[in-house]
N, C-alpha and C positions, 0 to 999 in steps of 0.2 A: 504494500500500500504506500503511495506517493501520496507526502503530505506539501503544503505551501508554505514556503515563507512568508512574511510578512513583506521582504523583499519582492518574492514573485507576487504576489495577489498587488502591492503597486502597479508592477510591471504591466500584470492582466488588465489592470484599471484603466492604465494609462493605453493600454493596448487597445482596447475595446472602443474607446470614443474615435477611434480614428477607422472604424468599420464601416463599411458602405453595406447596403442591404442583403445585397448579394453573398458576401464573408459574411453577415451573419448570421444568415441562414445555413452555411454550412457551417460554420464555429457552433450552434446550438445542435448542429446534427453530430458533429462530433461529439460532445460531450456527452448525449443523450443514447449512444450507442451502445449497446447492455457490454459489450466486450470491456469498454473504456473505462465505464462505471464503476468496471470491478477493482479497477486501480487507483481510484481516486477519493479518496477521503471522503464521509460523505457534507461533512461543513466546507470544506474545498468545493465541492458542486453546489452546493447552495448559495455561496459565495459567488461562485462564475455565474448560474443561471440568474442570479439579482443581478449583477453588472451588464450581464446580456439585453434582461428586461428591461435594463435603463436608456441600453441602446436602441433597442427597439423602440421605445415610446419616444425616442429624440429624431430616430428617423423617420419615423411614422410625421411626428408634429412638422418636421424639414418638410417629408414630403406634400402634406395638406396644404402647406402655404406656397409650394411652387405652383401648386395644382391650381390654386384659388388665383392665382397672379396668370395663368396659364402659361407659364414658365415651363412647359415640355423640357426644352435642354436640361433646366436644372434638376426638372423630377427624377432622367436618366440618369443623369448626375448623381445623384443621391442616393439611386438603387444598386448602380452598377460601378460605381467607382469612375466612371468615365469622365472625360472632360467635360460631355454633354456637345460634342462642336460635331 
């Protein structure tokens, strides 16, 4: 069983905000995967899957306001990491 440091769970934090919708949907598929699970601490996954879910409702909120501005470029932008050009 792999536990976190306080080091790494920064690092995850700091990692996470810089995800575009796309990485996080796979980043939550990975962790969610029964083989993974079995290596991971279970407050280490509830820690990731909170930091996840913060990410998600920040890009969810990015995405509604490109949407509402009809800002297309930006909403792919947002999902897929692209430039959006």
């Amino acid at each position: 069983m792999v536990k976190m440091t306080q080091e790494d769970r920064e690092y995850f934090k700091n990692g996470v905000k810089t995800l575009c919708g796309t990485e996080l949907v796979f980043a939550i598929r990975v962790i969610e995967d029964k083989d993974m699970k079995k290596g991971i601490d279970s407050k280490d996954l509830e820690f990731m899957k909170k930091e996840l879910g913060r990410q998600a409702g920040a890009i969810w909120a990015k995405l509604l306001r490109a949407l509402k501005k009809h800002d297309f470029k930006e909403a792919e932008k947002i999902l897929t990491g692209g430039t959006g050009e």
